[in-house]
C-alpha positions in Angstrom: 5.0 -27.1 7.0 4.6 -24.8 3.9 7.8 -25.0 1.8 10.2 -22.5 1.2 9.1 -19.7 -1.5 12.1 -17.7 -2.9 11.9 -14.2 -4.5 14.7 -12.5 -5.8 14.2 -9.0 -5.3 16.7 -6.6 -7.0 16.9 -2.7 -6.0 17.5 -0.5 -9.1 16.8 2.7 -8.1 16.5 5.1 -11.0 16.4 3.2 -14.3 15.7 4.8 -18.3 12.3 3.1 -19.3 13.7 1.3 -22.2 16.5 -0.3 -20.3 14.2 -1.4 -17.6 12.3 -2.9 -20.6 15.3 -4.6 -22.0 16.2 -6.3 -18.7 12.4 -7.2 -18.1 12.3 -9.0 -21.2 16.0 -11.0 -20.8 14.4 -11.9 -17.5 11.3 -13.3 -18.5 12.8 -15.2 -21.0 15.5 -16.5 -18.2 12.3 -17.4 -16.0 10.0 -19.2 -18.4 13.5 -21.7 -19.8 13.9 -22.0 -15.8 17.1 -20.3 -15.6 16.1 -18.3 -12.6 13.3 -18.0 -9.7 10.9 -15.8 -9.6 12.0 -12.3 -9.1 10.8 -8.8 -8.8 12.0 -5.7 -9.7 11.8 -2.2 -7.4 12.6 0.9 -8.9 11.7 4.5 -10.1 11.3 5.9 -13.6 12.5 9.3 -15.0 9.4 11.1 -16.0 8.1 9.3 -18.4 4.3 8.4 -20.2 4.2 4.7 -21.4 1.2 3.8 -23.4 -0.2 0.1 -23.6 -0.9 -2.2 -26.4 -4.1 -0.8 -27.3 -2.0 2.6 -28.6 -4.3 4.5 -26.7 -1.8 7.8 -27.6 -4.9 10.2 -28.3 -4.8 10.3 -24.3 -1.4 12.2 -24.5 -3.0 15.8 -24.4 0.3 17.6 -25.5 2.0 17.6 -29.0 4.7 14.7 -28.7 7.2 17.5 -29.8 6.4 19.7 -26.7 7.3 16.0 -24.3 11.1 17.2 -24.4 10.6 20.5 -23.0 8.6 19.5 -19.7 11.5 16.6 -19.3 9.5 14.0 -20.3 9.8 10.9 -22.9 7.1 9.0 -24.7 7.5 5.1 -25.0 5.1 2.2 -26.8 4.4 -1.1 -24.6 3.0 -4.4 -24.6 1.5 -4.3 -21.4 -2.2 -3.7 -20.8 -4.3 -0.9 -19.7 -3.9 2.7 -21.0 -1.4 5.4 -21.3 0.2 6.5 -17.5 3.0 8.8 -16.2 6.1 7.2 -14.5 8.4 9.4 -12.1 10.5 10.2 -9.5 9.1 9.3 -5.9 7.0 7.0 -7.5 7.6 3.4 -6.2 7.6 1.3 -8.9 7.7 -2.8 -8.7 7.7 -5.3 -11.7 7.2 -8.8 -10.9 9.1 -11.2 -13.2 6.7 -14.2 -11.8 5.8 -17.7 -12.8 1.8 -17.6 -12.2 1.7 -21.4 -13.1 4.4 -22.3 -10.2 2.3 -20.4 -7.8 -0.8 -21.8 -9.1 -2.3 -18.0 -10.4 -4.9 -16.6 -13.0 -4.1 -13.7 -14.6 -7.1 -11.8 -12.5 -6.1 -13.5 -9.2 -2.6 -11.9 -10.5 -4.2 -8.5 -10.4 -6.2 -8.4 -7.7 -3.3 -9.6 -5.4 -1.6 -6.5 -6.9 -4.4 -4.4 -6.3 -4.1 -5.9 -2.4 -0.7 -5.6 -2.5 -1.1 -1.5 -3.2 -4.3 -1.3 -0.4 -2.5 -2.7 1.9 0.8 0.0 1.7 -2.0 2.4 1.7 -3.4 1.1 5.0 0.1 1.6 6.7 -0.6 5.4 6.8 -4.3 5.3 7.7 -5.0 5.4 4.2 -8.8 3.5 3.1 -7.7 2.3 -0.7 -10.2 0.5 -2.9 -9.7 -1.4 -6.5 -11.7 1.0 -9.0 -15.2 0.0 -10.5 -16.0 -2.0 -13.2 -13.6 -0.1 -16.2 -11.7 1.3 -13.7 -8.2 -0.3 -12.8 -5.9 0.3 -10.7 -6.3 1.4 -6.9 -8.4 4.1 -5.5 -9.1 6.5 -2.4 -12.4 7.9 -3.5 -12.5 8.7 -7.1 -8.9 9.5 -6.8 -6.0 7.4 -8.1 -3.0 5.9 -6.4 -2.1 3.2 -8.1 -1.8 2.2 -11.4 -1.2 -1.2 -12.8 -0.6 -2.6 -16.6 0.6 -6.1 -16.5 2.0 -8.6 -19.3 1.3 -12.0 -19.2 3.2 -14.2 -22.2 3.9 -17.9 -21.8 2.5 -18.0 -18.4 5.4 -15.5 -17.0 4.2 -11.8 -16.1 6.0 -8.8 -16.6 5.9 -4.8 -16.3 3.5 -4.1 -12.9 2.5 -1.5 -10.2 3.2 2.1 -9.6 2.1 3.5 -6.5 2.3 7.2 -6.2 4.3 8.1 -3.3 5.0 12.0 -3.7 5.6 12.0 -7.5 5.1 15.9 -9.6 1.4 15.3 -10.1 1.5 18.3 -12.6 2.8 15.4 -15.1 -0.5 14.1 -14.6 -2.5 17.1 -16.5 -1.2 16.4 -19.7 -2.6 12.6 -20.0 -5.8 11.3 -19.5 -4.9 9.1 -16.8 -5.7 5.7 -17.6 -8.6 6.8 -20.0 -10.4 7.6 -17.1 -11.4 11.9 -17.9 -13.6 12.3 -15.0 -11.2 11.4 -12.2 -8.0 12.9 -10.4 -4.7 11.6 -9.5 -3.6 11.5 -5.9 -0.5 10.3 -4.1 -0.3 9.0 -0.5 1.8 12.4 0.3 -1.8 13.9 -0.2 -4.2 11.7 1.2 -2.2 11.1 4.9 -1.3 12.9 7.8 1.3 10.8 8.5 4.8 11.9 8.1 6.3 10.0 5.6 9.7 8.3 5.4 12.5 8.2 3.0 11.0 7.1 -0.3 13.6 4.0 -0.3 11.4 3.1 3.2 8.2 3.1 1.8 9.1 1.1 -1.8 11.0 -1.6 0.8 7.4 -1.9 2.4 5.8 -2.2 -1.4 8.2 -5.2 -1.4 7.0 -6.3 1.7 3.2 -6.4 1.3 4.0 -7.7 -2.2 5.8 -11.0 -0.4 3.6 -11.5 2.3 0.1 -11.7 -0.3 1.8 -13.4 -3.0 3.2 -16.4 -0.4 7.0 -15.6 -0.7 8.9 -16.5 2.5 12.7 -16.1 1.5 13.6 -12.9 0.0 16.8 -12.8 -1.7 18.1 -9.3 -1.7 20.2 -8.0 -4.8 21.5 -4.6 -3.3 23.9 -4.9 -6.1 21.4 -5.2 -8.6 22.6 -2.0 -10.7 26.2 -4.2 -11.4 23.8 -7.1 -12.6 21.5 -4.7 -14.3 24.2 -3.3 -16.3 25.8 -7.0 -17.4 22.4 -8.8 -18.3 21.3 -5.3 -20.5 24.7 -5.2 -22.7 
């Protein structure tokens, strides 16, 4: 009999992109001095263009200057990958994850994200693909879903997924998503003729198809997470 696997899974809702950071990074810490198990974050982002550790900010197509005036903020990671757009609808999940404890490389990491995104997709008769060779992320023709920029430090992993639900894809004009000029942005609003339920619904089954391929079989819910949120950021 397989033993028990525990995830802590904490429900933020909307969260500033620097305090998400914050908490990421007291968490990580937390999980590789084995204060904690492995635990993943669910929530949504503010509008909000990140750009990874490569700097890759001549993809912003706007002045910086003119960010404030369509609502948006501009913020510098460590994750990989290239500069994307966070926002509202968009469900977002960050895995806080011990990859030696579950015996993972950091590409079996990503492709078991990239699964994790397909498989969401395939709920609502969606056919989603990982992108070709240069291409991350996850695709339904040459249109993008899913985005993914991971960190990896000390064998714990950090930032994650975003899977575009029904986010303002007018954010997405301004950027060139990913690096990627050629291609187009799509969201599972667009590419299913499936109704679709409450947002909330659809990021809980994110969290689901993330358990299931990563081997997690006891889910500890934190529907207070926001109380802890607030405590571990101060």
């Amino acid at each position: 009999m397989r033993g028990l696997r525990s995830l802590e899974v904490w429900k933020l809702g909307v969260v500033n992109y620097i305090d998400a950071l914050k908490l990421q990074e007291k968490l990580a810490l937390d999980r590789k001095l084995h204060k904690r198990c492995d635990t993943l974050l669910s929530l949504q982002h503010p509008p909000t263009y990140t750009v990874g550790k490569r700097q890759t900010v001549h993809n912003l197509l706007i002045p910086q200057s003119e960010l404030e005036a369509i609502g948006a903020e501009l913020h510098y990671t460590q994750r990989g990958g290239d500069i994307t757009f966070h926002g509202p609808r968009q469900a977002i999940l960050y895995p806080i994850i011990s990859l030696r404890d579950i015996g993972l490389g950091a590409r079996s990491f990503v492709e078991k994200i990239e699964s994790t995104m397909i498989e969401l997709a395939a709920m609502y008769g969606v056919k989603a693909c990982p992108g070709q060779s240069g291409e991350t992320g996850v695709w339904v023709g040459e249109r993008k879903i899913g985005a993914i920029g991971v960190r990896i430090s000390g064998g714990i992993t950090s930032h994650g997924m975003a899977f575009n639900i029904d986010p303002d894809l007018s954010y997405f004009r301004h950027i060139v998503p990913c690096g990627i000029a050629d291609k187009d942005v799509t969201s599972l609003r667009r590419e299913t003729d499936v109704v679709l339920p409450e947002g909330e619904i659809v990021q809980e089954q994110l969290i689901s198809c993330f358990a299931r391929i990563f081997g997690y079989n006891n889910l500890i819910w934190k529907e207070d997470a926001t109380v802890h949120f607030d405590y571990e950021t101060e």
